[in-house]
C-alpha positions in Angstrom: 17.9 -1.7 16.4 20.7 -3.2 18.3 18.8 -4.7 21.7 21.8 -5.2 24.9 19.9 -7.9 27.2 21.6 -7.7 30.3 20.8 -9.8 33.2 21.1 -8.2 36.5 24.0 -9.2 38.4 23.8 -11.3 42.1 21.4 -10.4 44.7 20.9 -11.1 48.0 18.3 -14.1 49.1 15.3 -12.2 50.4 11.4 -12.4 50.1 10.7 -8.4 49.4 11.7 -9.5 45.4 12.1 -5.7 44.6 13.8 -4.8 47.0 17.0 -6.8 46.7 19.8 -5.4 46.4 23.8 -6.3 44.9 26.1 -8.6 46.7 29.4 -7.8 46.4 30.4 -9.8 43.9 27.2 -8.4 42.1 28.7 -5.5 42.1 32.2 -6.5 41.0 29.8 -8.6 38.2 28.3 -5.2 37.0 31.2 -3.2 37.1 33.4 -5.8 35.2 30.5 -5.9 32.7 30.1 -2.1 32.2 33.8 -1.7 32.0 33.1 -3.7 28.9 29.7 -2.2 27.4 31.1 1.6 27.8 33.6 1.5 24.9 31.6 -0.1 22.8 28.1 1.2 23.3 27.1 4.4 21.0 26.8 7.6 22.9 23.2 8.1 22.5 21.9 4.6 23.7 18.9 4.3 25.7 19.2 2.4 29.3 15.8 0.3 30.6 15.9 -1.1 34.4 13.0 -2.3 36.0 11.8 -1.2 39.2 14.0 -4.0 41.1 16.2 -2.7 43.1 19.3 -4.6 41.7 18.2 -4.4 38.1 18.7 -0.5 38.8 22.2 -0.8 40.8 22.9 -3.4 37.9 22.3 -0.3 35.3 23.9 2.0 37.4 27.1 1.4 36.7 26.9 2.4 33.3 26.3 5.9 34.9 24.0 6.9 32.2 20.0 8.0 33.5 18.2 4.9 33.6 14.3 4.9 32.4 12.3 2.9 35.2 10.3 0.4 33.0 7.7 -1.5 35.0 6.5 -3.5 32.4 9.8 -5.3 32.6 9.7 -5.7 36.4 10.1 -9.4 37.5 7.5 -12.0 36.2 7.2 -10.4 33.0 6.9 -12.5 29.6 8.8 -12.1 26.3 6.0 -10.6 24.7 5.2 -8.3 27.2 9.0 -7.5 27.2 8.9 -6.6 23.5 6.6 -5.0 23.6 7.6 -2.4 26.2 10.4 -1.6 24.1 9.2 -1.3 20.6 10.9 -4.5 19.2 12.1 -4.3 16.8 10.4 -0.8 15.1 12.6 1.2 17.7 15.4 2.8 16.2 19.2 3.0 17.9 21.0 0.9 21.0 19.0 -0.1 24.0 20.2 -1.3 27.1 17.4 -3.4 29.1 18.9 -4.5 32.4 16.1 -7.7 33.3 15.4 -10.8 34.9 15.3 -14.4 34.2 13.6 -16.3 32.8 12.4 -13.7 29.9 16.3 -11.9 29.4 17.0 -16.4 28.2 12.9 -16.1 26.4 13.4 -13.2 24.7 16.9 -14.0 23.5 16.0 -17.5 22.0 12.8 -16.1 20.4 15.0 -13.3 18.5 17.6 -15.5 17.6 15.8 -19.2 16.9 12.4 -18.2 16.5 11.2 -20.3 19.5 10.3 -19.2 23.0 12.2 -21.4 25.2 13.4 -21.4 29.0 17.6 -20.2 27.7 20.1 -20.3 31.1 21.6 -16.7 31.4 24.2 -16.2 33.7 24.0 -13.4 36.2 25.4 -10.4 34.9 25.6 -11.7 31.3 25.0 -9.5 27.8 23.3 -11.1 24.6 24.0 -8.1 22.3 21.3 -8.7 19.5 21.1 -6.8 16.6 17.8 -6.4 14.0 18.7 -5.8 10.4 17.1 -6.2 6.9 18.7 -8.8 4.8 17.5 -9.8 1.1 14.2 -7.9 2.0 13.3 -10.0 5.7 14.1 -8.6 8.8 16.3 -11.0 10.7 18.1 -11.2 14.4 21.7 -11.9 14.9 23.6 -12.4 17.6 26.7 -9.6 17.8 28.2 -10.9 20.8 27.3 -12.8 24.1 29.2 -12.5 27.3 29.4 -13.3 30.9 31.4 -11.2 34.1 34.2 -13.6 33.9 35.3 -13.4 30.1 36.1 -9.8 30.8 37.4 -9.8 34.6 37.6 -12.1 37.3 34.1 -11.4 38.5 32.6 -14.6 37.8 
């Protein structure tokens, strides 16, 4: 399973937490970012937003049907993450478009074994892939990036 963690890109300050939607340079963050993904993600990869509002304008740009996952709404842990999307038995490229902290939990748990608090970037991919090597499964990290390494959107 190859596993795209992608932070939503910036929103606008607001207490309905759902609700918020894109700035503009969210949305020049998303688009510079899925400008990116599209060559390189297979054709039959599945796309995961959460009910926010800019999780799903976030995803949107891929302009690929989005599942509506609530189980990876806001507030969600790593586990419960993980859970939700069959880690690591699911088969194929998924595309979870998420929130901090548990897009930085879920990453360092894959990748060094330990839950802990990792600082994402809004708008940033961690690409991780699962594979089998000398009979363990292991996590490894295919390629991390932020808006600005592939536009000025930073």
């Amino acid at each position: 399973m190859d596993l795209i963690l992608w932070r939503h890109a910036e929103a606008e300050d607001g207490s309905d937490d759902l609700a918020r939607a894109l700035t503009r340079k969210g949305q020049q963050q998303a688009s510079a970012m899925a400008a990116w993904l599209r060559p390189h993600l297979p054709n039959n990869y599945r796309l995961l937003v959460s009910e926010a509002r800019r999780s799903r304008q976030t995803g949107a740009v891929l302009g690929k049907h989005a599942e509506v996952v609530p189980a990876i709404n806001p507030g969600a842990s790593a586990a419960e993450v993980l859970s939700a999307i069959g880690w690591p038995d699911a088969t194929g490229t998924l595309v979870l478009v998420g929130h901090q902290p548990y897009i930085g939990q879920v990453a360092s748990l894959l990748l060094a074994d330990a839950e802990q608090d990792w600082s994402v970037k809004k708008g940033a991919v961690w690409w991780i892939q699962n594979r089998e090597r000398n009979g363990g499964e292991e996590s490894v990290l295919k390629v991390m990036m932020t808006p600005g390494m592939v536009g000025d959107a930073e």
